[in-house]
C-alpha positions as CSV (number, residue, x, y, z in Angstrom):
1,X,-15.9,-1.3,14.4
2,X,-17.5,-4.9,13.7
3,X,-17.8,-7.2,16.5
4,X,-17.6,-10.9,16.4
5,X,-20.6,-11.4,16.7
6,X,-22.0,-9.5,13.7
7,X,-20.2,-11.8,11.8
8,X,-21.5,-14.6,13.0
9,X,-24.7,-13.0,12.4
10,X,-23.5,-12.2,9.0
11,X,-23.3,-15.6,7.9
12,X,-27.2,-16.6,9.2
13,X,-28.2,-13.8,7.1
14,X,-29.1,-12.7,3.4
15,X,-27.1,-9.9,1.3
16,X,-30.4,-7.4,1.5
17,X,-30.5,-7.8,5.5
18,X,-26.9,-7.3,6.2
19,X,-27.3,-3.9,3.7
20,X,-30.3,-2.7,5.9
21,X,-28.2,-3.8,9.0
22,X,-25.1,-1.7,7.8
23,X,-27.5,1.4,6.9
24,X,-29.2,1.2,10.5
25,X,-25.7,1.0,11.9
26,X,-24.7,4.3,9.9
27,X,-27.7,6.1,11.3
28,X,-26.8,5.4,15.0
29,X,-23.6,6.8,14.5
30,X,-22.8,9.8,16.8
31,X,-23.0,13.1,14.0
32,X,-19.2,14.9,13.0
33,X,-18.7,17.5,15.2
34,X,-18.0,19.9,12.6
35,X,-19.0,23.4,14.5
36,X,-18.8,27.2,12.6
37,X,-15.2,27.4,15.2
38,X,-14.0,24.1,13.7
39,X,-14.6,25.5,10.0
40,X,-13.3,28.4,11.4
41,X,-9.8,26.6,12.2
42,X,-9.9,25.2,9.1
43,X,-10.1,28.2,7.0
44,X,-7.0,29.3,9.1
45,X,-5.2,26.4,8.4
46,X,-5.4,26.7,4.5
47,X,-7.1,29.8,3.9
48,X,-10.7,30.9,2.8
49,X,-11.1,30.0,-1.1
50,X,-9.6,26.7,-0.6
51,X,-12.5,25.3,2.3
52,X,-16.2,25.1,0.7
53,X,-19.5,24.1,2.4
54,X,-21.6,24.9,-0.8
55,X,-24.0,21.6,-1.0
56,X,-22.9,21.6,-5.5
57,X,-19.1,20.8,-3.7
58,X,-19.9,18.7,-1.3
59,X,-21.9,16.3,-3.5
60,X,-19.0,16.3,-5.8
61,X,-17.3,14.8,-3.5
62,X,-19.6,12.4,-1.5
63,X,-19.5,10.0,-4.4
64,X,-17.2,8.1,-6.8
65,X,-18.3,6.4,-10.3
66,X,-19.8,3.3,-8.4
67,X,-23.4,2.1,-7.5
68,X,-23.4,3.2,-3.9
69,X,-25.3,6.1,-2.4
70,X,-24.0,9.7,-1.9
71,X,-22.9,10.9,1.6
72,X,-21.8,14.2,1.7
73,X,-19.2,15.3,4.0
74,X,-19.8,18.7,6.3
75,X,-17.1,20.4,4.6
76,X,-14.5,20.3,1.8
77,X,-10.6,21.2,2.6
78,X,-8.3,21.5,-1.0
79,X,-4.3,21.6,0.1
80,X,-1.8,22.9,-1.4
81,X,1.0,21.4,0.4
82,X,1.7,18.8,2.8
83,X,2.0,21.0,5.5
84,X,-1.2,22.2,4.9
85,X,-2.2,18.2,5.1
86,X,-0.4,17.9,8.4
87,X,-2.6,20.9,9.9
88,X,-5.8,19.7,8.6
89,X,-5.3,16.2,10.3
90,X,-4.2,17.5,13.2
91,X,-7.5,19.6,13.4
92,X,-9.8,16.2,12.5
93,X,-8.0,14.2,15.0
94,X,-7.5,16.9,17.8
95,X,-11.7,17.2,17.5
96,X,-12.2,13.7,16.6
97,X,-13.7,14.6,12.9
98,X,-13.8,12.2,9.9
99,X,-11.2,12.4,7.7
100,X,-11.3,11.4,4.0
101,X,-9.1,11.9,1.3
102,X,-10.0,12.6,-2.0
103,X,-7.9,12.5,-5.7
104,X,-10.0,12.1,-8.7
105,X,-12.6,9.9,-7.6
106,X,-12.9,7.6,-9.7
107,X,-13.4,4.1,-7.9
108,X,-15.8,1.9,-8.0
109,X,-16.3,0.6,-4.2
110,X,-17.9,4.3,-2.6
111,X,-14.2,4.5,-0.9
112,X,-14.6,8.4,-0.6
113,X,-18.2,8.4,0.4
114,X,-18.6,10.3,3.2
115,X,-20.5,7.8,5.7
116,X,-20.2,9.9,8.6
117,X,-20.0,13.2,7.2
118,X,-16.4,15.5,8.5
119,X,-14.0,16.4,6.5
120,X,-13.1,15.6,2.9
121,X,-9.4,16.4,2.0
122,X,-9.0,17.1,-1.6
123,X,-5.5,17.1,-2.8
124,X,-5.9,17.6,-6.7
125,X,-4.2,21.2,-5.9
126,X,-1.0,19.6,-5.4
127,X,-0.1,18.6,-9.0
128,X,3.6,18.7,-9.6
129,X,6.2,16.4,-10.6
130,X,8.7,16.8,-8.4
131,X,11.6,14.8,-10.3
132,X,12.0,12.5,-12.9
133,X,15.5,10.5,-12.3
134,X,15.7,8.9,-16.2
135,X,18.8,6.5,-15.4
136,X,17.6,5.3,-12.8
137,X,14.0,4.9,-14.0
138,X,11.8,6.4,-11.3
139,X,10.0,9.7,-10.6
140,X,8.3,11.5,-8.1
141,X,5.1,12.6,-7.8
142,X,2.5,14.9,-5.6
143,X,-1.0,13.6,-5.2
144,X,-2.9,15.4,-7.8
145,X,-1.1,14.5,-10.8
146,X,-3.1,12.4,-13.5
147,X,-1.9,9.3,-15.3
148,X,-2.3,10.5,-18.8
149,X,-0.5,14.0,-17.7
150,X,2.7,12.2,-16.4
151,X,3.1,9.6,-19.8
152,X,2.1,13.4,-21.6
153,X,4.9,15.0,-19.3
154,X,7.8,11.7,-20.1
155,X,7.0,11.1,-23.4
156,X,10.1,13.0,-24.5
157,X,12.2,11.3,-22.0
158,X,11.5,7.3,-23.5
159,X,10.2,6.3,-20.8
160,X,6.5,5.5,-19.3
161,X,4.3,4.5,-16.5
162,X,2.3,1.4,-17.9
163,X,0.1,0.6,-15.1
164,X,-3.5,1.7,-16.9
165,X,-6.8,1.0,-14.8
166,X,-8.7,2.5,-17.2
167,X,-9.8,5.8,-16.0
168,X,-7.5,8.3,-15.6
169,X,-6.6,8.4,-12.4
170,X,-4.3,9.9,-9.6
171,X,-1.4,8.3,-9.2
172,X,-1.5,8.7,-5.4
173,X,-5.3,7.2,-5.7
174,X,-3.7,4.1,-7.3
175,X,-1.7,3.5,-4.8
176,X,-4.5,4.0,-2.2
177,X,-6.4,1.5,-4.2
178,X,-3.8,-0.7,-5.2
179,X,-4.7,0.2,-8.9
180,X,-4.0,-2.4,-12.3
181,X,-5.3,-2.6,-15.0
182,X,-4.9,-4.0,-18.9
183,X,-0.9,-3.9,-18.6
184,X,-0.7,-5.7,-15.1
185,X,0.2,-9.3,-16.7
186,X,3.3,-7.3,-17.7
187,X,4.3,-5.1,-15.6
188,X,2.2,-6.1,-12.3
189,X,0.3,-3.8,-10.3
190,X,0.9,-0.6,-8.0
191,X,2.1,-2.9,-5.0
192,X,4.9,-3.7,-7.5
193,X,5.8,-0.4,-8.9
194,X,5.8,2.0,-5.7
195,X,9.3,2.6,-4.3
196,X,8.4,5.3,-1.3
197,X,5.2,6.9,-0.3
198,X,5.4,10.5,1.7
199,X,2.2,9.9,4.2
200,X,0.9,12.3,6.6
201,X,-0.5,10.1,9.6
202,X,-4.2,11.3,11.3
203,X,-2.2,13.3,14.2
204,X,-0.3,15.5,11.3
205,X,3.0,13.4,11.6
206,X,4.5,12.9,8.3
207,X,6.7,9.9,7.4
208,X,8.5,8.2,4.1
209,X,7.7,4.8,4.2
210,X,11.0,3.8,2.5
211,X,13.2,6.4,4.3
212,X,13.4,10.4,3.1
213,X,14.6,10.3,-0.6
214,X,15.5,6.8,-0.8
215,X,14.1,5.2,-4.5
216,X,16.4,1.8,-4.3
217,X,14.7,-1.0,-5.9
218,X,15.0,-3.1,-3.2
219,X,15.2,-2.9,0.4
220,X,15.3,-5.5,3.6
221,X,15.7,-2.5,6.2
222,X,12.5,-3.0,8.5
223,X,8.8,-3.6,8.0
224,X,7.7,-3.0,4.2
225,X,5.8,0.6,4.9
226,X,5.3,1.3,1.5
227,X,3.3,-1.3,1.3
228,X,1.3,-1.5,4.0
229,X,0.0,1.9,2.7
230,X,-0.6,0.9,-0.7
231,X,-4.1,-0.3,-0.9
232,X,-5.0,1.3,2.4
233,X,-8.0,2.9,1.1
234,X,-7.0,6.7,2.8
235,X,-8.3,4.3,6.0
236,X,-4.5,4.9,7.6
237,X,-3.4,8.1,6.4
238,X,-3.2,10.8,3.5
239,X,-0.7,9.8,0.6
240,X,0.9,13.1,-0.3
241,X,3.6,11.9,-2.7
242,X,4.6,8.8,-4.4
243,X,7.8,7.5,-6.1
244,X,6.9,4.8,-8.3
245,X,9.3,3.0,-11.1
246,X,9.4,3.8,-15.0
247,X,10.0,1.3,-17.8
248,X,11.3,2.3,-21.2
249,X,9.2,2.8,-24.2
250,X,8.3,-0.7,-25.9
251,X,10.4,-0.6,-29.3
252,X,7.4,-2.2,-31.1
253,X,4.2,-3.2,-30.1
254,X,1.2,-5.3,-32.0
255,X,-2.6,-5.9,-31.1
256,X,-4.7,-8.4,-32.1
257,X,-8.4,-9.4,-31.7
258,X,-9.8,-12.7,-32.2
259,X,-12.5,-14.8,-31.4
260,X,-14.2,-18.4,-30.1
261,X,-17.4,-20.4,-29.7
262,X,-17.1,-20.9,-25.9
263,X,-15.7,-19.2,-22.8
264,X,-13.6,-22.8,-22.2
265,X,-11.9,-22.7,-25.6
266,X,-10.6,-18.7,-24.6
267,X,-9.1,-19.1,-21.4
268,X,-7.3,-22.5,-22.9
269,X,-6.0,-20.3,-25.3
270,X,-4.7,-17.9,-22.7
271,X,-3.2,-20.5,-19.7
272,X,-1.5,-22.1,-23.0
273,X,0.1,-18.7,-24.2
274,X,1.3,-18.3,-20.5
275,X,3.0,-21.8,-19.9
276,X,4.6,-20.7,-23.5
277,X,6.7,-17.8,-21.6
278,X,5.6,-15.1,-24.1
279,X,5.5,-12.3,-22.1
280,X,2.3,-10.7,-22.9
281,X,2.0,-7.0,-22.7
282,X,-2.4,-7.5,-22.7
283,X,-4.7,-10.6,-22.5
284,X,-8.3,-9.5,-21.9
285,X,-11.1,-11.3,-22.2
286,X,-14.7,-9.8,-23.6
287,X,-17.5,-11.7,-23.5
288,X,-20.4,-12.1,-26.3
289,X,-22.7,-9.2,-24.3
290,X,-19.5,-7.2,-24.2
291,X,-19.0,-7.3,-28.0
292,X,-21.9,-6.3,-28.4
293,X,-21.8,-3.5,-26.3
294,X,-18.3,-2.5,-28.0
295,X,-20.0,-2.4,-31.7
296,X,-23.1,-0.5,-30.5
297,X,-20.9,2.0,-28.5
298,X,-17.8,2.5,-30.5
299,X,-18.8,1.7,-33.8
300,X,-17.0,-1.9,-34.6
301,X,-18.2,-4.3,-36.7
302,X,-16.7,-7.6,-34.4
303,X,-18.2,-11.0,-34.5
304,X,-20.6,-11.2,-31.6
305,X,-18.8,-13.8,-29.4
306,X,-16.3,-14.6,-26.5
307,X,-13.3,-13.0,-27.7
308,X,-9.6,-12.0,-26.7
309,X,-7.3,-8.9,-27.1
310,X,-3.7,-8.7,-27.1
311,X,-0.6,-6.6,-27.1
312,X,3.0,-7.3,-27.8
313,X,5.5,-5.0,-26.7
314,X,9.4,-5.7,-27.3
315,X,12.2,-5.3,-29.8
316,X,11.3,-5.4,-32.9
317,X,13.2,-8.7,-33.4
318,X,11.3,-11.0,-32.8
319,X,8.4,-9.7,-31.6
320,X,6.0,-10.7,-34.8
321,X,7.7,-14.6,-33.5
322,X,6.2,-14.4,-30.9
323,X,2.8,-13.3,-32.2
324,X,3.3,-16.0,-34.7
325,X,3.6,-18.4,-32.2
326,X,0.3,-17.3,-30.2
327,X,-1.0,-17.4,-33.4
328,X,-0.9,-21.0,-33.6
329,X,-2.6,-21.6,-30.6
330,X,-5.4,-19.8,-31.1
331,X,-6.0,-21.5,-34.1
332,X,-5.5,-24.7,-32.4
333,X,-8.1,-23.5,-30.1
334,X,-10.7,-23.2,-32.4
335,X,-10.2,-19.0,-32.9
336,X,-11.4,-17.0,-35.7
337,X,-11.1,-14.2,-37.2
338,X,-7.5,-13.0,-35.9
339,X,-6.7,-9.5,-36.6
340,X,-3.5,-7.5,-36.3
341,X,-3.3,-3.8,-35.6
342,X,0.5,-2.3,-36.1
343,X,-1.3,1.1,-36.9
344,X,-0.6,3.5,-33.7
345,X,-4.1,5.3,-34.1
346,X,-6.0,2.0,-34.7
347,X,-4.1,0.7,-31.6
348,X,-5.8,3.4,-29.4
349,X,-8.9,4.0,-30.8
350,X,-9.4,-0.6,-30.4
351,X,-8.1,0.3,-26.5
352,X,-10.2,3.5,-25.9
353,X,-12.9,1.5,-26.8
354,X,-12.0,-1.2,-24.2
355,X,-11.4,1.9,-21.6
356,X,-14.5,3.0,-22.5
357,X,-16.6,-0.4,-21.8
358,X,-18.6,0.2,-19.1
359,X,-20.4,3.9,-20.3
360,X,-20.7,1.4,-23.4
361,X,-22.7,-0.9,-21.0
362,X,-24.7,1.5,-19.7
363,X,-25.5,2.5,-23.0
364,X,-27.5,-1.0,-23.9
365,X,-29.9,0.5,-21.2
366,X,-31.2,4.1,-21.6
367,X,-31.4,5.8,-18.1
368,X,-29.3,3.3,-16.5
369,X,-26.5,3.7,-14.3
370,X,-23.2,1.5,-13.7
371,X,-22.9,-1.3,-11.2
372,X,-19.6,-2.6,-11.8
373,X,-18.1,-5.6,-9.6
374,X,-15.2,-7.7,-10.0
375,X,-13.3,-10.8,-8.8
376,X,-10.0,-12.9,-9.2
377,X,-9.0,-16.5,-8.8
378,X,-6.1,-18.7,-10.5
379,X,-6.5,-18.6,-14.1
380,X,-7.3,-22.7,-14.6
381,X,-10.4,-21.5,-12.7
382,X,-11.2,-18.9,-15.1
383,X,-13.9,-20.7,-17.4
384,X,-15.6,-22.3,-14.1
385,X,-16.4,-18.5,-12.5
386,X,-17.2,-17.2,-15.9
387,X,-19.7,-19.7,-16.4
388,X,-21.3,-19.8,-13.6
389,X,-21.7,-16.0,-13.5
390,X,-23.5,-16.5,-16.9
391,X,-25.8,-18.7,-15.8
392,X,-26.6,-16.3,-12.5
393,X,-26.8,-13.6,-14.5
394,X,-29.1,-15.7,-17.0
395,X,-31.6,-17.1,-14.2
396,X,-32.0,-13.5,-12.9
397,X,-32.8,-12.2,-16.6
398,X,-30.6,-9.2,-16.0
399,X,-27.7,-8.0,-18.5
400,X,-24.1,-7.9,-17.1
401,X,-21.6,-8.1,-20.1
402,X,-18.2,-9.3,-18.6
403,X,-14.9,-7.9,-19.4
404,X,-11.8,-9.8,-17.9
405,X,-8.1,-9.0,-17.3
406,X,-8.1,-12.8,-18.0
407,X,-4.2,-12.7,-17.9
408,X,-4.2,-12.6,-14.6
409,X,-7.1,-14.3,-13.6
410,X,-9.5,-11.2,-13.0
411,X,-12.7,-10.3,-14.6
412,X,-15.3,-7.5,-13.8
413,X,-19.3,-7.7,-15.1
414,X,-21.0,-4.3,-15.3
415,X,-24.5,-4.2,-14.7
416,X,-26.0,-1.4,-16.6
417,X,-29.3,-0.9,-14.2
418,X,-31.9,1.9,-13.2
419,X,-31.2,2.6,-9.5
420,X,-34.6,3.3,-8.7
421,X,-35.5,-0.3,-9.6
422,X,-35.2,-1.7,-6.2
423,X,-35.7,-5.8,-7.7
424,X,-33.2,-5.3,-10.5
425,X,-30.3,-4.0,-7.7
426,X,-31.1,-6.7,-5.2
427,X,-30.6,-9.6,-7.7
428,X,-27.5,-7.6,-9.2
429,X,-26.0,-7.4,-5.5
430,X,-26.6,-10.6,-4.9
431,X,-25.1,-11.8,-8.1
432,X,-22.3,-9.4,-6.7
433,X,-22.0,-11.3,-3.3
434,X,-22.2,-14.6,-5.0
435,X,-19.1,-14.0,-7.3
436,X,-17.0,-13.4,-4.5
437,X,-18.0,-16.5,-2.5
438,X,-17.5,-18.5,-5.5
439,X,-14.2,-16.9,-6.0
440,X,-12.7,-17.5,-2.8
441,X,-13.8,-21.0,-2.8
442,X,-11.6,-21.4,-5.3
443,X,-8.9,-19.6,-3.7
444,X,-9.2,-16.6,-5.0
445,X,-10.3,-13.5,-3.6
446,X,-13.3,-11.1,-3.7
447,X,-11.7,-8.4,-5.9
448,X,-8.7,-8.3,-8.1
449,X,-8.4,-4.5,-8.4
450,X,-11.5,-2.6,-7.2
451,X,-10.8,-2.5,-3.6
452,X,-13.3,-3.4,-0.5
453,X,-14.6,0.0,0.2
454,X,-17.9,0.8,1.6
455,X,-19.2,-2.5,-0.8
456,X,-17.2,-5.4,-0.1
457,X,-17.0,-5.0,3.9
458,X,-19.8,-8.4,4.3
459,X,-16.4,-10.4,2.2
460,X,-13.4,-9.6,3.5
461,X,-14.0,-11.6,6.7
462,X,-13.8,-15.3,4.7
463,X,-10.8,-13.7,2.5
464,X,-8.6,-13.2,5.6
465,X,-10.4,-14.9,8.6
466,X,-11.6,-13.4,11.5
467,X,-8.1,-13.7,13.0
468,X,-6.9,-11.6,9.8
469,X,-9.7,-8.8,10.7
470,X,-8.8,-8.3,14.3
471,X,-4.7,-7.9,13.0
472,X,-6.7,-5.4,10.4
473,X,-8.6,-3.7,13.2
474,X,-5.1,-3.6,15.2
475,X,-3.0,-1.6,12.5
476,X,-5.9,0.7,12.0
477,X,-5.6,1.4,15.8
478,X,-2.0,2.0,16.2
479,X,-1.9,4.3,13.0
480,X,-5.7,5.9,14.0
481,X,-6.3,5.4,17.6
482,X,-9.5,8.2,17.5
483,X,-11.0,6.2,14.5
484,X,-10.8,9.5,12.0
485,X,-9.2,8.0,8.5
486,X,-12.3,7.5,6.1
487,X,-14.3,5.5,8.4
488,X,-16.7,2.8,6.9
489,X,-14.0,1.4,4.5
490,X,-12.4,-2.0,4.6
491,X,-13.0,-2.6,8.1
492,X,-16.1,-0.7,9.2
């Protein structure tokens, strides 16, 4: 845990200093007790093909797709049901072992790093959809079922899970993570669209956060469970099942591109389209870098400026008003070039592209690797942050295209960078650090959608106070006295 006074000794010190602090503190940590009996246990618990201490596994999974630095746990456990969950935590927290969970691993703030080494819990075994209620629009999941799998598995049914960070993720990992994506100025983010979580605690207990079997859509019985745990970060427990809400099939749906001179005349464009109550389905913002990123990468021929894409979903009446209507005010802003896509295949090859933005990135560099960041702040604040960030990124002569959910107020850079080059990371992190000052000072916070992690520990204390982190420090307690639950995340 962090101490008071660390953070007061954050605060007298640089970004490079607290990372060397936070790497000396790993290394004084007392080593997992993870013993050949302990393994032993383990293999009884789920059987022998599904534990693995071959080093090619367990570097699989001492990573995600960010920046940070592999940690590899001792061993790798892969359940096949929740009870084999429960025994597995019971074992970690009987023996005091690390326990981290694991979907698809695909986020960006190291959250399943294993910083201590133990256990890692991989839970892509348990795939199945365990109901889909149509009527009421709501389904049921296990942890190891993929986003583009379930949309595959409704399509039949009308119905869809919008909420789309991008990669293709677990759905029980977006709710770890607090997942969002293009579609959350529509249909919000995971914290909106879970209705129960099945959680196995560190001791093995297992709960429902909302009650066994209940999927109302609204509730005022007792603490909100559900979403305590969403966004957790595995740091309180092991999400083996979520029931999250469906939405029908938009009837129509239109994209567009367009573009402007300045950052200022986009993100007018986009607070104007909001205070006109068209409910957009996407508003992202791409920068001039990113453009040019998108062309190289996935063979466009765009203008080379700040530019916007958008979806319209709806009835078919009316919906080309209403892009009509935004029509007019981009114009009015000084856009160009606006394009509309009804096509379905021209739809998802111009968002595949966007999906595929950062390997496009790390493309303008060959031999680089990611370092993606992000922030979020009201949206009249928008053109300040982006600006700013520019110019950092400008005075450090590094490249950081910017790509930004600017509907909502939240925008990432990704730094394509060779890791090895120890001057280009430290003016990237501190570019990183900076962003998320700048962002709370204007009352927003750190990151939109990325989580805290192993990364973003050094700015969660002026997001929430150090009042916040001791109530943070107090949950993790009461749920995991022994200190097992993916330690190093969030609160560290």
């Amino acid at each position: 845990m962090i101490s008071r006074c660390f953070f007061r000794y954050l605060k007298q010190t640089s970004l490079a200093d607290y990372v060397a602090f936070r790497s000396f503190s790993r290394s004084q940590q007392t080593p997992a007790a993870v013993t050949s009996s302990f393994i032993d246990s383990l293999r009884t618990a789920v059987g022998d093909n599904n534990v693995s201490t071959s080093d090619a596994i367990r570097e699989q999974h001492g990573h995600d797709e960010s920046h940070h630095e592999v940690y590899k746990p001792d061993v790798v456990v892969f359940a096949e049901s929740v009870e084999q969950v429960s025994k597995v935590a019971k074992l970690c927290n009987e023996k005091k072992v690390p326990l981290i969970p694991f979907g698809s691993g695909t986020g960006l703030e190291g959250g399943v790093n294993a910083l201590s080494g133990g256990v890692t819990l991989d839970v892509t075994k348990m795939n199945q959809i365990v109901e889909v209620n149509a009527e009421d629009f709501d389904c049921t999941v296990q942890p190891g079922v993929m986003r583009i799998a379930l949309n595959s598995y409704l399509r039949d049914t009308g119905l869809w899970f919008p909420i789309d960070p991008g990669a293709d993720a677990s759905i029980c990992g977006m709710c770890a993570t607090s997942a969002s994506g293009t579609n959350a100025v529509r249909y919000g983010t995971m914290r909106e669209n879970v209705l129960n979580l099945q959680v196995v605690l560190p001791d093995g207990r297992v709960i429902h956060t909302a009650g066994k079997g209940k999927r109302c859509r609204k509730t005022s019985a007792g603490y909100n469970l559900t979403n305590l745990f969403v966004g957790s970060e595995g740091t309180l427990g092991i999400i083996t099942q979520a029931t999250i809400k469906l939405y029908g099939l938009p009837e129509k749906t239109i994209a567009a591109v367009c573009h402007f001179k300045t950052v200022q005349e986009a993100v007018d464009t986009v607070v104007q389209i909001m205070q006109s109550g068209i409910t957009m389905a996407k508003l992202e913002f791409l920068d001039d870098k990113a453009i040019e990123a998108f062309n190289k990468f996935s063979k466009y021929n765009m203008p080379v400026a700040q530019s916007l894409f958008l979806e319209f979903h709806g009835p078919a009446l009316g919906l080309e008003d209403q892009f009509n209507t935004v029509k007019d005010l981009i114009e009015l802003n000084g856009g160009l070039g606006l394009q509309m896509a009804t096509d379905e295949d021209e739809r998802k090859r111009l968002w595949k592209a966007r999906h595929e933005m950062l390997w496009a990135c790390t493309a303008l560099i060959p031999g680089s690797k990611p370092y993606s960041t992000d922030i979020c702040v009201p949206i009249s604040h928008l053109p300040e942050v982006i600006i700013k960030t520019k110019q950092w990124i400008d005075e450090a002569k590094v490249l950081g295209p910017m790509v930004g959910h600017v509907g909502d107020g939240n925008f990432h850079v990704f730094f394509p960078v060779n890791h090895s080059d120890k001057e280009t990371m430290a003016k990237v992190k501190d570019i990183s650090s900076k962003m998320g000052y700048l962002a709370m000072d204007l009352n927003g916070t750190c990151t939109g959608e990325h989580g805290i992690g192993m990364g973003k520990c050094h700015l969660l204390e002026k997001e929430i106070g150090p009042v916040g982190i001791q109530v943070l420090k107090d949950v993790k307690k009461c749920f995991d006295p022994n200190g097992i639950m993916n330690p190093g995340k969030i609160i560290s």
